[in-house]
C-alpha positions as CSV (number, residue, x, y, z in Angstrom):
1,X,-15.2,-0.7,-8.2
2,X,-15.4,-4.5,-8.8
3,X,-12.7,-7.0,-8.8
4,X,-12.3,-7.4,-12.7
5,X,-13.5,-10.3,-14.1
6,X,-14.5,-10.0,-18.0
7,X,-16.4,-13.0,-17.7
8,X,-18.7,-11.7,-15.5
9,X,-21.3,-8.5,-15.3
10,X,-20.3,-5.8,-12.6
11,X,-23.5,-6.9,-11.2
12,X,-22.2,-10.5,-10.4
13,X,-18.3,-9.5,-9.9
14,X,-17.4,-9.4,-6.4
15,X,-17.1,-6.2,-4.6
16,X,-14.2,-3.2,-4.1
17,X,-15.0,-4.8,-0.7
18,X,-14.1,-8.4,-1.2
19,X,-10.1,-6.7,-2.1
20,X,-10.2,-5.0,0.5
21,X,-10.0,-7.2,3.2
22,X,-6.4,-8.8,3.4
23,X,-5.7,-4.6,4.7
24,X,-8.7,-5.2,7.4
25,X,-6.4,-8.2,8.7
26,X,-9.0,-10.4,7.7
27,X,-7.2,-12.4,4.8
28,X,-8.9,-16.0,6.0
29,X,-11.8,-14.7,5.0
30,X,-10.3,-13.6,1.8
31,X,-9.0,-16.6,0.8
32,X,-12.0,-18.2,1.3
33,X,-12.8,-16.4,-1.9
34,X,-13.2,-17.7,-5.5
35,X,-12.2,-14.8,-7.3
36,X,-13.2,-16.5,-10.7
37,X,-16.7,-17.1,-10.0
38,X,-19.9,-14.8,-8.8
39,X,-20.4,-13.3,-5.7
40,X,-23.4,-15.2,-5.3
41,X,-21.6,-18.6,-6.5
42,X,-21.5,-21.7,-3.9
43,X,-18.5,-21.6,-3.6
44,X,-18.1,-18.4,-2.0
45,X,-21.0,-19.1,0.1
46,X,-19.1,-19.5,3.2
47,X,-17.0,-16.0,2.6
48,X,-20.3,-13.8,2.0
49,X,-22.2,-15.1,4.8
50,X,-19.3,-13.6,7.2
51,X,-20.4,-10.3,9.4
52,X,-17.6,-7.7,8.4
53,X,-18.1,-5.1,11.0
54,X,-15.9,-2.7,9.5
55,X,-18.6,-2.1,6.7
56,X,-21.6,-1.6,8.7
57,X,-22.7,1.7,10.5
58,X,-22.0,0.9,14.5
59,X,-25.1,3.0,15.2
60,X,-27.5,0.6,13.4
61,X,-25.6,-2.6,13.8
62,X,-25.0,-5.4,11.7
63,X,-28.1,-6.4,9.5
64,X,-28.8,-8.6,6.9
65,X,-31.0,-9.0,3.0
66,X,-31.6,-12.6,1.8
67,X,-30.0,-14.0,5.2
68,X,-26.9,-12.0,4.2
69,X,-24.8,-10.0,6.4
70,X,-25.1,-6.7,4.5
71,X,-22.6,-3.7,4.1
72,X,-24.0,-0.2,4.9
73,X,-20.8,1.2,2.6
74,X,-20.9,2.2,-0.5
75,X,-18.2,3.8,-3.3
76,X,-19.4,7.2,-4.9
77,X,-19.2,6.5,-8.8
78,X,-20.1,10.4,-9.4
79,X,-23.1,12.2,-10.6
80,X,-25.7,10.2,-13.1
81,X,-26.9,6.7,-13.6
82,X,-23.7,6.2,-15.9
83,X,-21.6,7.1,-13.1
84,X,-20.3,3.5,-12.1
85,X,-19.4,3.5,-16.5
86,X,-18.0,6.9,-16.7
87,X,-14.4,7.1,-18.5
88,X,-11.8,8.7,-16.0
89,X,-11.7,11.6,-17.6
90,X,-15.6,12.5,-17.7
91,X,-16.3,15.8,-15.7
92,X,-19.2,13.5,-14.1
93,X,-17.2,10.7,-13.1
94,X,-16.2,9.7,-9.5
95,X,-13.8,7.7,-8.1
96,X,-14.9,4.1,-8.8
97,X,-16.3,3.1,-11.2
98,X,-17.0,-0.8,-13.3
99,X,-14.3,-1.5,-15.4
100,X,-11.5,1.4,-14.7
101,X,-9.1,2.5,-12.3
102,X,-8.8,5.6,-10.7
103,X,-5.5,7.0,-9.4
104,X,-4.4,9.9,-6.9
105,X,-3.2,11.7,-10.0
106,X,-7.0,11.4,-11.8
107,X,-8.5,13.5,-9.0
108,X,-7.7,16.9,-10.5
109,X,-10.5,18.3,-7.8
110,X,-8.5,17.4,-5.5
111,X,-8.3,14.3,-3.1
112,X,-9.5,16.7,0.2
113,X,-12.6,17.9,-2.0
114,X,-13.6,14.4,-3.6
115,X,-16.0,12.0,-1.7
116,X,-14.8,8.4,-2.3
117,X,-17.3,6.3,0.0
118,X,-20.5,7.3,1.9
119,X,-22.3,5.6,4.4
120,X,-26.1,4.6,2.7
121,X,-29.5,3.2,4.4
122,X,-31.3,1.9,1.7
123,X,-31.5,-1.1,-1.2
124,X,-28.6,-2.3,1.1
125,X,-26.8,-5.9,0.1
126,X,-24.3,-8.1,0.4
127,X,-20.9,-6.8,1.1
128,X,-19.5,-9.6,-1.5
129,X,-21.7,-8.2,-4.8
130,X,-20.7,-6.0,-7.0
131,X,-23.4,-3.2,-8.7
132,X,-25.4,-1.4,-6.7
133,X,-25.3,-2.8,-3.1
134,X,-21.7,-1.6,-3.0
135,X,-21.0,1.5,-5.6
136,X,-24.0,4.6,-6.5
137,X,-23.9,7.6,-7.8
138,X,-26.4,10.5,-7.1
139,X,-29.4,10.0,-9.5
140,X,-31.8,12.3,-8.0
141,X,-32.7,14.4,-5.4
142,X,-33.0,14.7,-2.3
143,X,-29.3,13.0,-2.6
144,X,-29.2,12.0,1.5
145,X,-32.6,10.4,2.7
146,X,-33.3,10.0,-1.2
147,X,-33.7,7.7,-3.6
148,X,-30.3,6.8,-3.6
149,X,-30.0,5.4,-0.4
150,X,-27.4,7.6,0.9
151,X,-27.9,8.1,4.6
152,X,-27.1,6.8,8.0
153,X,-28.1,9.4,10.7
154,X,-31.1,10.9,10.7
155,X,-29.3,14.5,10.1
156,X,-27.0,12.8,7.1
157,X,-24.3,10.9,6.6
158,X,-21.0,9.8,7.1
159,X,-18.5,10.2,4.1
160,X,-14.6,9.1,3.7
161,X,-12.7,11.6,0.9
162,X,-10.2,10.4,-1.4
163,X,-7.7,12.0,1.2
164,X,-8.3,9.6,4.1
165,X,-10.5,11.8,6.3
166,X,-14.0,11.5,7.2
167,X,-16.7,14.4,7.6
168,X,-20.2,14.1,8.1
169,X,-22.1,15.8,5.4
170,X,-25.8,17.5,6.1
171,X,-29.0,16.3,4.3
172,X,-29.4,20.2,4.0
173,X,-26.0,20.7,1.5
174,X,-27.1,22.1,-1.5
175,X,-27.3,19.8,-3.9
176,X,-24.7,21.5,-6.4
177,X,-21.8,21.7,-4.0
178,X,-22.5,17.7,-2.9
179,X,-22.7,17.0,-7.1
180,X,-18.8,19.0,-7.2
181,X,-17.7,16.3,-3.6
182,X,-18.8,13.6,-5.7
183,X,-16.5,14.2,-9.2
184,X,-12.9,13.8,-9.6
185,X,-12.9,15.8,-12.6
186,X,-15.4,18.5,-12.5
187,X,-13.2,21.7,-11.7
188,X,-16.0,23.2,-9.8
189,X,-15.3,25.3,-7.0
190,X,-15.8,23.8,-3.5
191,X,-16.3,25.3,0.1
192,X,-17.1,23.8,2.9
193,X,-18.3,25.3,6.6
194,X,-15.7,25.0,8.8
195,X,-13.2,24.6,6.0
């Protein structure tokens, strides 16, 4: 969920984000990047200030918090405020998290029934940071158009699954079957409309 760095609190670490984008062809930016230092530190100044399209909705465009170009992204850490510390193995847990890894084999659910990113409208930050402007977890309810800032449309939201697809999910799911989408581990029985 944040590029490891023991030095440094998930809240200053740089994103899921940040690693990603040598596989978005956009490695210059990449190694702009101090991966020793903060986020926030000068000298990746020049990296965080880039627009990354890629992590913005298209349908709100590209905007910005503290003159930064923000991401409207966000990695699903499960269901409670501890999600983003939850061990692998927790029925809570999601698929990222601080300071583990998740792999193909820990999402007993299933990787077609397991939400691995959602699109969010709220508390939005920096593409770069690690913490909250790029992983949640549902908190409390209403989950889309909630506290937690998941959103994007004014019917709901966008979400990628651990397999690679993408389904937009109503604000009117009921709230249990989005809590079993959001854990690796739960073992709770999902169906979807359509599905």
């Amino acid at each position: 969920g944040t590029h490891p760095n023991p030095d440094l609190k998930p809240d200053k670490r740089l994103s899921w984000q940040a690693d990603l984008l040598p596989f978005l062809e956009l490695k210059p930016i990449y190694d702009m990047i101090d991966f020793k230092k903060a986020w926030d530190d000068p000298a990746n100044r020049e990296a965080r200030a880039t627009d990354i399209n890629v992590f913005v909705n298209p349908t709100l465009g590209p905007r910005r918090a503290g003159g930064l170009p923000v991401t409207e992204c966000v990695g699903m850490a499960g269901v409670g405020a501890d999600g983003p510390m939850l061990p692998v193995t927790s029925a809570r847990a999601g698929v990222f998290a601080y300071d583990r890894v998740t792999r193909i084999d820990d999402i007993k659910d299933g990787t077609s029934n397991t939400i691995a990113i959602s699109e969010c409208n709220k508390d939005l930050g920096s593409w770069a940071a690690g913490g909250r402007p790029t992983i949640r977890s549902l908190t409390k309810k209403p989950y889309i158009d909630g506290p937690d800032g998941l959103g994007g449309h004014p019917e709901g939201c966008q979400v990628g699954f651990a397999d690679g697809s993408v389904r937009f999910i109503s604000k009117s799911i009921d709230a249990k079957t989005l809590e079993a989408l959001m854990t690796i581990n739960g073992h709770e029985p999902v169906s979807l409309p359509g599905r």
